[in-house]
N, C-alpha and C positions, 0 to 999 in steps of 0.2 A: 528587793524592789517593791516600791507602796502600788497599789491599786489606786489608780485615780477614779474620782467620782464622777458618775454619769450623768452627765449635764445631759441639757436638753438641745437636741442638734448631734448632738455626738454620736458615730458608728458603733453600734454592737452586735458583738460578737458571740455567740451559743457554742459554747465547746460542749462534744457529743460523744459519750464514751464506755467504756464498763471502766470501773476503779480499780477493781484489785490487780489489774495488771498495767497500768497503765497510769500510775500516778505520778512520777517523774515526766514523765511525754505531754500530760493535762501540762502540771507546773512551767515546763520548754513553753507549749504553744500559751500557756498565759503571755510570759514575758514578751513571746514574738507578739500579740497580739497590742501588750502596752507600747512596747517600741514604734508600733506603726499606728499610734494616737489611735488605739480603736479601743474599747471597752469592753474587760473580756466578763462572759458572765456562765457558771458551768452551777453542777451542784454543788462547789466550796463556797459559794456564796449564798445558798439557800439561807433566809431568815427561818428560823425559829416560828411553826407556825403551826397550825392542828387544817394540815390538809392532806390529801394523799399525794403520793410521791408520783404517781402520774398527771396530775392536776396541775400540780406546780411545773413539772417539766417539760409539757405543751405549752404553759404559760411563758416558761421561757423561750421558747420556741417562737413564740408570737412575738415579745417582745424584741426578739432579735433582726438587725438588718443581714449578718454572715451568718450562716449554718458552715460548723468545724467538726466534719466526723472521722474518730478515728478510730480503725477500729484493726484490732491485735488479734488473741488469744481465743476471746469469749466473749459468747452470743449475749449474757445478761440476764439480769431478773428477770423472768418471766412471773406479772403478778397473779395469784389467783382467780380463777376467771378471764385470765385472757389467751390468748392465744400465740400471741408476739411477746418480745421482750419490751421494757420501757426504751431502751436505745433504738430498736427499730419504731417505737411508737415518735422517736422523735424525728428520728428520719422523716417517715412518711408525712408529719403534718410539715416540716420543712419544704418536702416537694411538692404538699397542697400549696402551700403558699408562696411558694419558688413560682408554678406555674399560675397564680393567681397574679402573678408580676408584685404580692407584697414581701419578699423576702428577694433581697438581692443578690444575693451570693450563694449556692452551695458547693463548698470545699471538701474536700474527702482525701483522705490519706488512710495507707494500708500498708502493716506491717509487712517487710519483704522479708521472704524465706530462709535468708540468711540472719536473720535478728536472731540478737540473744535471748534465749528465754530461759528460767526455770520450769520445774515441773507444778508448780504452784500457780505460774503465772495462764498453763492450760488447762479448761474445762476437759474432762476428761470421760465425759458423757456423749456418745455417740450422736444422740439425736439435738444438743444442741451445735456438737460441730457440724452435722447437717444444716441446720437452721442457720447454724454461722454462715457457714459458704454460701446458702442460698442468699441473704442475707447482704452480703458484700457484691455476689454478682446484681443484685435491683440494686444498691444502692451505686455502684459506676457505673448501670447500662443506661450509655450514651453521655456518659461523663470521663472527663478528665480526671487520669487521679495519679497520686504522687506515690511511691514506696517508700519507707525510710528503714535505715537497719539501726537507728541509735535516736534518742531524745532527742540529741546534739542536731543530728540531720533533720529531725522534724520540726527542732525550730526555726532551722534554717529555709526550709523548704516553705515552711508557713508563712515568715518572716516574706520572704519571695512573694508571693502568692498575693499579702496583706496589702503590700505595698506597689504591688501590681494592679491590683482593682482599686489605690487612692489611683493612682495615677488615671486610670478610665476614668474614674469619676469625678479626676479634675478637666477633661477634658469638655469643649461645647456637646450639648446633647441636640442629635438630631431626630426628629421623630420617621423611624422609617415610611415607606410607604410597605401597608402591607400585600403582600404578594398573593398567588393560589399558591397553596403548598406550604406557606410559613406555618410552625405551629400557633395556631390562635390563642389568646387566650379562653379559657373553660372556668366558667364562674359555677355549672352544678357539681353534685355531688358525685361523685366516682372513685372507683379506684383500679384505675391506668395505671398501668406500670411505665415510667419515665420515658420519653421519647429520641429516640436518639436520632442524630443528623442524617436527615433522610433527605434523597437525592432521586431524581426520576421517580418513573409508577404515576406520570399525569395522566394516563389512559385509563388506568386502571382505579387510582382514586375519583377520576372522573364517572366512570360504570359506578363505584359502588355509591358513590353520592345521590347521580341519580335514583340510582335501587332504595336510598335511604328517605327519597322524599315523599313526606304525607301523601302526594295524588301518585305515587307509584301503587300497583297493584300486586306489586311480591313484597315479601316477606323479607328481602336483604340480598344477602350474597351469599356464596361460596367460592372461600379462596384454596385451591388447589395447588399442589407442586412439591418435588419432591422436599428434602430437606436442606435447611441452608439459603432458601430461595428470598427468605424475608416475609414471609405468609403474614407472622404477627405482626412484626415493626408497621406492614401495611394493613392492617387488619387495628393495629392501637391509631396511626395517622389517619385515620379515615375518619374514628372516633373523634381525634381531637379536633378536626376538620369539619365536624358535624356545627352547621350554624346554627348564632342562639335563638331559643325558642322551640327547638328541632324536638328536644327531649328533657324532661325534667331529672331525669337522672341517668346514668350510664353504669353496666355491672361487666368486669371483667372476670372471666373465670379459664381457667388453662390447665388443660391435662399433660400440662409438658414433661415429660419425665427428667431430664437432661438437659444443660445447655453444652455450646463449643465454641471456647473464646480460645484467645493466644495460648492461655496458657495447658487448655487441654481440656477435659470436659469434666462440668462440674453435676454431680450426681444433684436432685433436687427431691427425692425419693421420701426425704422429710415432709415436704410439704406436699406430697405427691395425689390429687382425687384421682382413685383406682376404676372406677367404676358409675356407672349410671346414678345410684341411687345417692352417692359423696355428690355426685354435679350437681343432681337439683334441691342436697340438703346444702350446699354452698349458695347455689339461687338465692334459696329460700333466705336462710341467714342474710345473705348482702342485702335482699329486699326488705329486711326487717319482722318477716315472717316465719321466728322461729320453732311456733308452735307446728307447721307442713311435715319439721322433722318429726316429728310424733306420729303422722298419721301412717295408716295403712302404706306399705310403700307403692301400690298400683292405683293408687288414689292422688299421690303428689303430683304429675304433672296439669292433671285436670284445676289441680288447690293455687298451684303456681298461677296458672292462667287466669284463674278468678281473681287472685293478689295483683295483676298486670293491667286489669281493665281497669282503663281509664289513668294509667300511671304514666304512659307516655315516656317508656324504658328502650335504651338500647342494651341488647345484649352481645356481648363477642364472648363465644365457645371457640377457645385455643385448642388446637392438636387433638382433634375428636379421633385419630386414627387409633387411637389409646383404648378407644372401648373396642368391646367385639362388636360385630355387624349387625346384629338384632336390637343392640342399643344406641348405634350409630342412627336404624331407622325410627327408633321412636323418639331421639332428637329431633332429626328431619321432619318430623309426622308434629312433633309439639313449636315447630316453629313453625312452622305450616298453620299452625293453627292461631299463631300470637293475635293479642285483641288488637282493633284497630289504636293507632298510634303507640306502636310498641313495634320495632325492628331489629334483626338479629346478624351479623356476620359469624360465618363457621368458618372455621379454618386446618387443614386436614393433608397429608402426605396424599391418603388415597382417595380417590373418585366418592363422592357421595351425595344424595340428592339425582337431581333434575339438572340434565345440561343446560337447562334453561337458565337457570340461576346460576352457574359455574362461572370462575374467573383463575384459567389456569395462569399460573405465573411461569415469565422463560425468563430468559437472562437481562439484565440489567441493558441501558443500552450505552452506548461509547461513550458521549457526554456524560451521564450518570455516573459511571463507575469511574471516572477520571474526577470529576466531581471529590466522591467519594475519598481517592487517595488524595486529594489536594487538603484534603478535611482529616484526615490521620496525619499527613506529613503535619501540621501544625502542631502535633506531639508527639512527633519522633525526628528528630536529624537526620539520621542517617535515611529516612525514605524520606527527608525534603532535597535531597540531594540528587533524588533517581528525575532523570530525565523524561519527559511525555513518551517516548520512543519506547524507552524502558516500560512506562506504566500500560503502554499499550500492548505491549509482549504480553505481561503481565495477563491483564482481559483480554488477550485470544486465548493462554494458556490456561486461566479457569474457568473458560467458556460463560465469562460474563456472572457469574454463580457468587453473589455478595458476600455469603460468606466464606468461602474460598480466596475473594479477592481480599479481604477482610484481616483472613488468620493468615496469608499468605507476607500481605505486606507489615503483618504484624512480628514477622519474623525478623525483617531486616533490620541488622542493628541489635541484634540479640545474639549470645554464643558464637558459631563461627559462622551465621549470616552475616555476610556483608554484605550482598547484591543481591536482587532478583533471582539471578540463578542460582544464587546458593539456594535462598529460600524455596525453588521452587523445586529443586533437587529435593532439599529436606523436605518440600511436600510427598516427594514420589514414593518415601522410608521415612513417614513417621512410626513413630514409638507409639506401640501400645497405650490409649489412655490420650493419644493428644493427635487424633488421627481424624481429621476433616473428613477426607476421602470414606473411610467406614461410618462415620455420622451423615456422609450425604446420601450414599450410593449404597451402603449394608442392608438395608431392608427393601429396597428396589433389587437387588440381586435377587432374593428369596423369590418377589411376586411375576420375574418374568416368565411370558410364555416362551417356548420351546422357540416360534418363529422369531421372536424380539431377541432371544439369545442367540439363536444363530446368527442373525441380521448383525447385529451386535460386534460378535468375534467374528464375521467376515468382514466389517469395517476394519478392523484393527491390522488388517493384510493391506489395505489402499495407504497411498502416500497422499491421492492426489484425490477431489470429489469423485464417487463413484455414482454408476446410476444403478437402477434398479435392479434391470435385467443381468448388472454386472453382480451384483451383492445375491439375489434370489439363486446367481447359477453356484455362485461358492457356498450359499447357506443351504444347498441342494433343498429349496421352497419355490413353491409356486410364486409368481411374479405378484399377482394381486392379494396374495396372503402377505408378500415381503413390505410390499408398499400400503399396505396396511399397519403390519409391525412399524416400521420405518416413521409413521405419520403419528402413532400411539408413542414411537420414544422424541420424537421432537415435543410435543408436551411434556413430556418429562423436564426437557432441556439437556437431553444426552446427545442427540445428532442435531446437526446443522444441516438446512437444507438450502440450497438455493434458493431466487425468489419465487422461479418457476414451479418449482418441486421436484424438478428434476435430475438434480445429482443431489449427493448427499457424503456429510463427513460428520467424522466423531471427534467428540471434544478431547484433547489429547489426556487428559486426566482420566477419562473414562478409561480407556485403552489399559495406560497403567491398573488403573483398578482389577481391573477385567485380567488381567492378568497373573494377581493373585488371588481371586475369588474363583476364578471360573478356567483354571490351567487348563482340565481335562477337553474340555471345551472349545479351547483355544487350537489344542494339539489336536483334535479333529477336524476341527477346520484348516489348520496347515497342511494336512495329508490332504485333505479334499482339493484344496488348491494345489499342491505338488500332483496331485495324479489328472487333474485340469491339464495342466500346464502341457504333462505326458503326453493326453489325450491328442491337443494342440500339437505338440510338436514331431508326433507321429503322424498326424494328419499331411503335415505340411512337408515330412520329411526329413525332419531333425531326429530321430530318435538315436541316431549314433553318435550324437554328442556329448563330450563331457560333462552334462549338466544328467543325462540320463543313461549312465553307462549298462550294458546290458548284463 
């Protein structure tokens, strides 16, 4: 089949890939790309030319109307002196200009598990399959993306896809109105990691906007809560949300060790800043200041701050719970200090800073999170089929927890989910490796105190709200310690309380949890409540009944 020439007017298309494994699949989505009158343009078309092979590659980038990325085996050239491969370099300026609204399309297809491979066709270098994974998770979060196990399917698939977006774009264009909360368009410099369909958090994008404008007199925010809660997603929306003029540039940097999507959790260890002195030699770099890394290293924060004045920077510091706590305070203490017109969002599992600036995150709210699954079911069938009723099951049973709700309904329609209850079953036993419950709840288990755990495992005894006096008498705690515990875990977002404050229940997932993390625990609070029960029923007269034989 000929290549037709590319007129002026005509759709094109930037196919995005590594080669060596992946040159039958390029060749597939050419054809699909000819079939659906659009103009494919990859490296087999490169002219013959004396420039570098990154030069030309964002050039095609620019010139294209679709970004087609597909990506297999391996991560890619990574050229000298850089950091990323050419394929991720092509990515990212396609999401510059995706969200600058000049690129219309980004499509993304990912080898599924089952594909045939050789051994030739996998990099077999640890630290790029790192980079890979990482790699493939930025390039789908908050995207739709297709698997294929054969050429044959990803032509088809593409083929679909091509001629899915002529059809939009044969239809009238309306200019939305735009909304609070739509992603804006961001004409500065940044590098955001992709936005995905974000729903609720107007209270809370509300707080930090305020916190972010010129006549506020703080320094930003602090977003708090355990994990799963959405810290970043709300922490990047805030950013893209920031109006023009606000700031000439925006720097993101993330201590995330980990993420936890459907399909289990993807280690990011590659790209991982360990430590204090990696975050502000990352600063430094994003800010174009890379002589600070040279300097003395108790000298850079102060070198930072002088590169800041007058730059009119936002910064977002992702998952600061990652340093130790002497390093967490001389974050806190160097944003504290940022020059004027320069503002910062942190974002953190644990407490840090000044309540004054804190914005603990709780559950999602009903609208929001039904929101949400109406926005998955649009690519998945088998959850467009679940009923409101169902999805409201659903958000009692994750306690509102996005991503809970997230990988939960990410199940259905997978292996032997078919329904909510399967899935939520398979949440209560997952497999090592693809366990929400220990990516939310596993390092909140470590930092409770004694009173919050007992409080804790004598919820998991109530069917019904419990109050205070009733949880303090089985956690054998004093009442104003327990109702203290009780009010430190509904920040977390583990107890639900009334609007009163006066009874209180645990999210049922917790329960579960709690009950393989914390047996021994459990099983003393059952005795305490069984010799309650004794107490009680010798009081009253019962003790010679078959529930207390002597």
């Amino acid at each position: 089949m000929s290549t037709p020439n590319n007129k002026p007017g005509q759709i094109t298309a930037m196919i995005s890939s590594t080669a060596l494994d992946l040159p039958a699949h390029r060749a597939a989505v050419k054809e699909a790309c000819i079939d659906a009158g659009i103009f494919p343009i990859g490296m087999e078309s490169l002219p013959a030319r004396d420039a570098s092979g990154i030069t030309v590659s964002l050039e095609m980038v620019d010139k294209a109307d679709i970004y087609i990325g597909i990506y297999a085996w391996r991560y890619g050239w990574v050229p000298d002196g850089r950091s990323i491969s050419i394929t991720e370099m092509e990515f990212d300026r396609a999401a510059e200009r995706n969200a600058e609204r000049h690129l219309r399309e980004i499509l993304i297809f990912t080898a599924h598990k089952n594909h045939a491979c050789t051994v030739a066709d996998i990099e077999v270098d640890n630290l790029a399959q790192q980079r890979l994974a990482a790699f493939k998770t930025k390039a789908t979060d908050g995207r739709g993306r297709k698997e294929f196990v054969s050429a044959d399917e990803l032509r088809r698939l593409v083929s679909e896809a091509l001629h899915e977006f002529r059809h939009r774009e044969s239809q009238p264009v309306e200019v939305p109105e735009i909304k609070p909360g739509d992603a804006p368009r961001i004409s500065i410099p940044h590098n955001l990691p992709s936005l995905q369909p974000f729903f609720g958090r107007e209270e809370e994008l509300r707080k930090i906007a305020d916190a972010l404008k010129p006549e506020s007199r703080t320094w930003g925010a602090v977003i708090d809560g355990p994990g799963g809660m959405g810290k970043t997603s709300l922490a990047v929306r805030a950013a893209y949300d920031a109006p023009p003029g606000a700031f000439d540039k925006i720097v993101f940097v993330t201590l995330k060790p980990r993420e936890q999507d459907d399909d289990g959790v993807r280690d990011l260890s590659g790209f991982l800043i360990t430590g204090i002195n990696e975050l502000f030699n990352k600063l430094a770099h994003e800010l174009g200041n890379d002589q600070i890394t040279k300097a003395v290293e108790k000298d850079r924060p102060q070198l930072l701050l002088d590169a800041l004045r007058g730059a009119k920077t936002l910064l977002i510091l992702d998952n600061l719970e990652s340093l130790l706590k002497p390093e967490r305070d001389t974050v806190f203490n160097f944003v504290k200090l940022l020059p004027l017109g320069c503002k910062a969002i942190l974002t953190s599992r644990g407490r840090i800073g000044s309540a004054a600036e804190e914005l603990i995150l709780e559950k999602l709210s009903q609208e929001a999170a039904l929101q949400t699954l109406a926005n998955l079911a649009e690519r998945n069938p088998a959850l467009a089929k679940t009923s409101e009723a169902e999805r409201l099951v659903l958000y009692r049973e994750t306690g509102g927890k996005p991503l809970l709700l997230r990988w939960t309904a990410g199940q259905v329609g997978r292996g032997s989910c078919v329904t909510f209850t399967d899935a939520i079953k398979y949440l209560r036993s997952c497999p090592k490796g693809n366990d929400p419950l220990e990516f939310i709840f596993g390092d909140l288990v470590e930092d409770f105190s004694e009173a919050e755990t007992r409080a804790l495992c004598a919820l998991t005894y109530f069917t019904l709200p419990a109050k205070v006096e009733h949880i303090a008498t089985i956690a054998e705690r004093d009442e104003a310690e327990t109702e203290d515990a009780l009010k430190s875990l509904i920040n977390r977002s583990l107890v639900v309380p009334s609007e009163e404050l006066k009874t209180f229940t645990l999210v049922p997932l917790v329960a579960d949890f709690l009950r393989v993390k914390k047996p021994e625990v459990l099983r003393e609070t059952g005795d305490r409540l069984e010799k309650h029960g004794y107490a009680l029923a010798t009081e009253n007269g019962y003790e010679k009944h078959d529930r207390f034989p002597v």
